[in-house]
N, C-alpha and C positions, 0 to 999 in steps of 0.2 A: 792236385795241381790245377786241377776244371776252374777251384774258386780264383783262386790266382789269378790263371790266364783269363778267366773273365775280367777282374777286377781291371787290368792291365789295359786290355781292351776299352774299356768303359772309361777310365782316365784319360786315355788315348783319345773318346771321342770328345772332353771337355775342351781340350788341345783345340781337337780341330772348330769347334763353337767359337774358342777363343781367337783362332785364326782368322773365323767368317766374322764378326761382327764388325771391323772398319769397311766391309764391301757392303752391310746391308743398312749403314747408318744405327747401329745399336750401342746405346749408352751402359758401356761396361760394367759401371759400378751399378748403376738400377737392376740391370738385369742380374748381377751375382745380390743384391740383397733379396729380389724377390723371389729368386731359386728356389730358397731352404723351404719358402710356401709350400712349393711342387715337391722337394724334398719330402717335404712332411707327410703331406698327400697321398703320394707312390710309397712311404710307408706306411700308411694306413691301407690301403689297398692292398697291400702284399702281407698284410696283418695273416696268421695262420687261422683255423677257424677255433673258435673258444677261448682264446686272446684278445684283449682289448689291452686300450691304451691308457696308465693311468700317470698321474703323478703323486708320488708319496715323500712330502716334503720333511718327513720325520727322519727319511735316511738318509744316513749320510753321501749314498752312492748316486743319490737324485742328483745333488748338490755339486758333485766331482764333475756329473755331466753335463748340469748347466753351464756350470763354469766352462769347460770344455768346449759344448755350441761356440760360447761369446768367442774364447782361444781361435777359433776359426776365423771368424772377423778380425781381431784382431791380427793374424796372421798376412788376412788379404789384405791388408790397408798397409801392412807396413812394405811387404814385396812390393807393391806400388810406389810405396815414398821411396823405397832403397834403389827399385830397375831407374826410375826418373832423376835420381843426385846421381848416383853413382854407376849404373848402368846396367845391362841384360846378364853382363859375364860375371861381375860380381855378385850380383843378386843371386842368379843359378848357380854359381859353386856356393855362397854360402846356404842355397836349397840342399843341395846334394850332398853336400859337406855336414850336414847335419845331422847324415844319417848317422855316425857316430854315437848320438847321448841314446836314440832308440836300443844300437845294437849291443852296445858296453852296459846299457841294463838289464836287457835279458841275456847275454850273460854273466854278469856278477851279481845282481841283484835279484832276476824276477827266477823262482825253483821253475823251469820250463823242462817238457819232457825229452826236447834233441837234444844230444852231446855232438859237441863240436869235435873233430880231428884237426890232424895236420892240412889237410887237401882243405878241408874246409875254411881253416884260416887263409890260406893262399887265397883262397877264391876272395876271402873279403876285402883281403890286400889290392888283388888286383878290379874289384867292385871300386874301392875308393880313387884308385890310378884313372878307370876307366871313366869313371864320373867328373875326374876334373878333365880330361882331356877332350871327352866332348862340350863341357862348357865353353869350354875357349870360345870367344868370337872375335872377330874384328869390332871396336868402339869405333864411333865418331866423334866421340867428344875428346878435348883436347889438353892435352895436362893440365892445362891455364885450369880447363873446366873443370880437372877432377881434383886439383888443389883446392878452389875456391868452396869447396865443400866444405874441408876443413874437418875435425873432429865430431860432428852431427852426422854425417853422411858415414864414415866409419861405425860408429856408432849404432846405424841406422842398419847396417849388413850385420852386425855381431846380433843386432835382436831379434833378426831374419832367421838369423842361425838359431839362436836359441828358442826362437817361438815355434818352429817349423819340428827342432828336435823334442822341443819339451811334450809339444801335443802328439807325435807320434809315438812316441815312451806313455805318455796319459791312455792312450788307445790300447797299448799292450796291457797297461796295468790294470785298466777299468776289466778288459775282456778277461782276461787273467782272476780277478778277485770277482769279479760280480756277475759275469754271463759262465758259468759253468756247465750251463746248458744250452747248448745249439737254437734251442727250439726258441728261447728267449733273447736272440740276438733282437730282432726288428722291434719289440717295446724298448729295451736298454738304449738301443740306437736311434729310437722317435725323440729321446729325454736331450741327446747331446743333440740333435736337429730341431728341439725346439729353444734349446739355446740360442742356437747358430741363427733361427728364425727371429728371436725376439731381437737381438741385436744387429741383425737384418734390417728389419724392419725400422729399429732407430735413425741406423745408416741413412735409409728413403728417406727416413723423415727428413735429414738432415740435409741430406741432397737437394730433397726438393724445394726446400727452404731457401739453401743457397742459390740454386741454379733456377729456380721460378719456372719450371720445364719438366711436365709430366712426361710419361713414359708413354712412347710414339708403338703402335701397334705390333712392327719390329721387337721392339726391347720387348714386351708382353712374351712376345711368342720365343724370341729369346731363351729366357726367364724358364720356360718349360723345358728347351732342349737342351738346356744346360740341367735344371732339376733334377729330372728324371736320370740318365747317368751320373750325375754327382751323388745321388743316394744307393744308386745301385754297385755302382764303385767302391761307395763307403763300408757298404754291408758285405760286399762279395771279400772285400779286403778285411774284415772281420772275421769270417766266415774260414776264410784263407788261414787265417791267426789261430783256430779253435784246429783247426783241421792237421796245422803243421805244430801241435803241443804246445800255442801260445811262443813258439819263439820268434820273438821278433828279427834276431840276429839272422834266421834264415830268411823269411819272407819279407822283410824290408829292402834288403841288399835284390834281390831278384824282382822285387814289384817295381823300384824304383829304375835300375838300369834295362828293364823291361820297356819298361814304360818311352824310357828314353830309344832304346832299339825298333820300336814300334810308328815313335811318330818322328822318328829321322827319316824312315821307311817312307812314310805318306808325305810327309815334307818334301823328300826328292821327286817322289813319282808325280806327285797331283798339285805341290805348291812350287814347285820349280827353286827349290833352295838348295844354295851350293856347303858343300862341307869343303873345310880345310884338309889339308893329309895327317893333322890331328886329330880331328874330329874321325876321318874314318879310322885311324889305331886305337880310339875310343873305344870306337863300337866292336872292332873286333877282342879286344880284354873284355870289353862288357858281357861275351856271347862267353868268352873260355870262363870268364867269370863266373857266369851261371851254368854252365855244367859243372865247375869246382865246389860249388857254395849247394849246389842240387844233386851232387856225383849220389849219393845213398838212393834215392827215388829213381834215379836214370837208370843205376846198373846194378 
């Protein structure tokens, strides 16, 4: 549960990165393409000893995780188009809502060592109730506005849905067939980060082409304090996956509604934001949720 709760943690502080960067003038999109640098970096540095980093373009598993890195980018760019047409509630139910393609393939698809019970379906029952309920938010945009989207803008949430489920189902599968050994989590995971980096990296390019506005000292430092937890998160949440028999159906459902429990938490104390009386019936299924979906480890 340590990897877990760290991981949870460590997502939690992306959240709050993302919260601070309109107060200190930081250009969102630079600072997430330059991340995966730092990413990269804090996995070479936490590299084990007698391990290096290679690339072996002959296999086929190199290849999954390139692909993989880019899936990441591609992910962030579309949340972006999806929260700006159609807005924050749709965008995050179809995040959370996604969990579904991870967890319905480890269990029918991926041989994982947990068996599921009755309690334990409950819990995923009430994981998924929980997660739309705290989605909800008040829009301000106006039916006019959410008509004039039109079919592009729905569209635009279904690949939300699907980029977000397909890459965390890749995560189980990659961890699953190709890291069988613990000790070889941080090279497996440099290969999907150096994906995530070269496509990164494109992004600047592209940014900075468009926008003719290099990156202001802020975004630099940014860049790091987003990095650094973004890799330790990624790894802790792998580590999470080897630890709990590769099944994702348990540690998805509790990383994610965790996640969510955690920065509602620091949102009310320290960013002064209000919940609806949905939003807390949310949280409270989210919490029965995770002792239902974790009951075998609790008791």
């Amino acid at each position: 549960m340590l990897y877990l709760a760290l991981s949870i943690l460590f997502s939690v502080l992306l959240l709050v990165n993302f919260r601070l960067f309109p107060k200190y003038d930081i250009n969102t999109t630079q600072a997430i393409s330059l991340n995966y640098i730092v990413c990269f970096i804090t996995g070479l540095i936490l590299m084990p000893k007698g391990q290096s980093f290679s690339l072996d373009l002959s296999q086929n598993w190199t290849w999954y995780c390139l692909i993989l890195g880019v899936g990441f980018i591609i992910t962030f760019l579309l949340s972006g188009l999806a929260t700006q047409r159609m807005g924050m509630t749709a965008t995050s139910l179809a995040n959370n809502v996604s969990l579904v393609l991870p967890v319905m393939a480890s269990l029918f698809l991926f041989n994982t060592d947990m068996q599921f019970d009755a309690v334990n379906y409950l819990g995923l029952a009430c994981a998924f109730v929980a997660l739309i309920l705290v989605s909800i938010k008040k829009e301000t945009a106006s039916a006019a506005d959410l008509k004039s989207v039109g079919v592009s803008g729905g569209l635009l949430v279904i690949a939300v849905f699907l980029m977000y489920g397909v890459t965390n189902t890749a995560i189980n599968f990659l961890n699953l067939n190709f890291i069988p050994n613990p000790d070889l989590t941080i090279p497996v995971t440099l290969v999907m980060v150096l994906g995530a980096m070269i496509a990164g990296l494109c992004l600047f390019a592209y940014t900075l082409w468009k926008e003719k506005k290099l990156p202001n000292k802020q975004t630099l430092i940014a860049s790091i304090t987003l990095g650094v937890p973004n890799f330790l998160s990624f790894f802790l949440l792998i580590l999470a996956l080897t630890a709990f028999g590769n099944s994702g159906a348990f540690v998805y459902p509790i990383y994610n509604i965790g996640v969510i429990l955690v920065s509602s938490v620091i949102g009310i104390l320290f960013f002064r934001e209000k919940l609806s009386p949905l939003n807390y019936t949310g949280l409270g299924i989210a919490f029965l949720a995770i002792v239902l979906i974790s009951h075998q480890s609790i008791f």
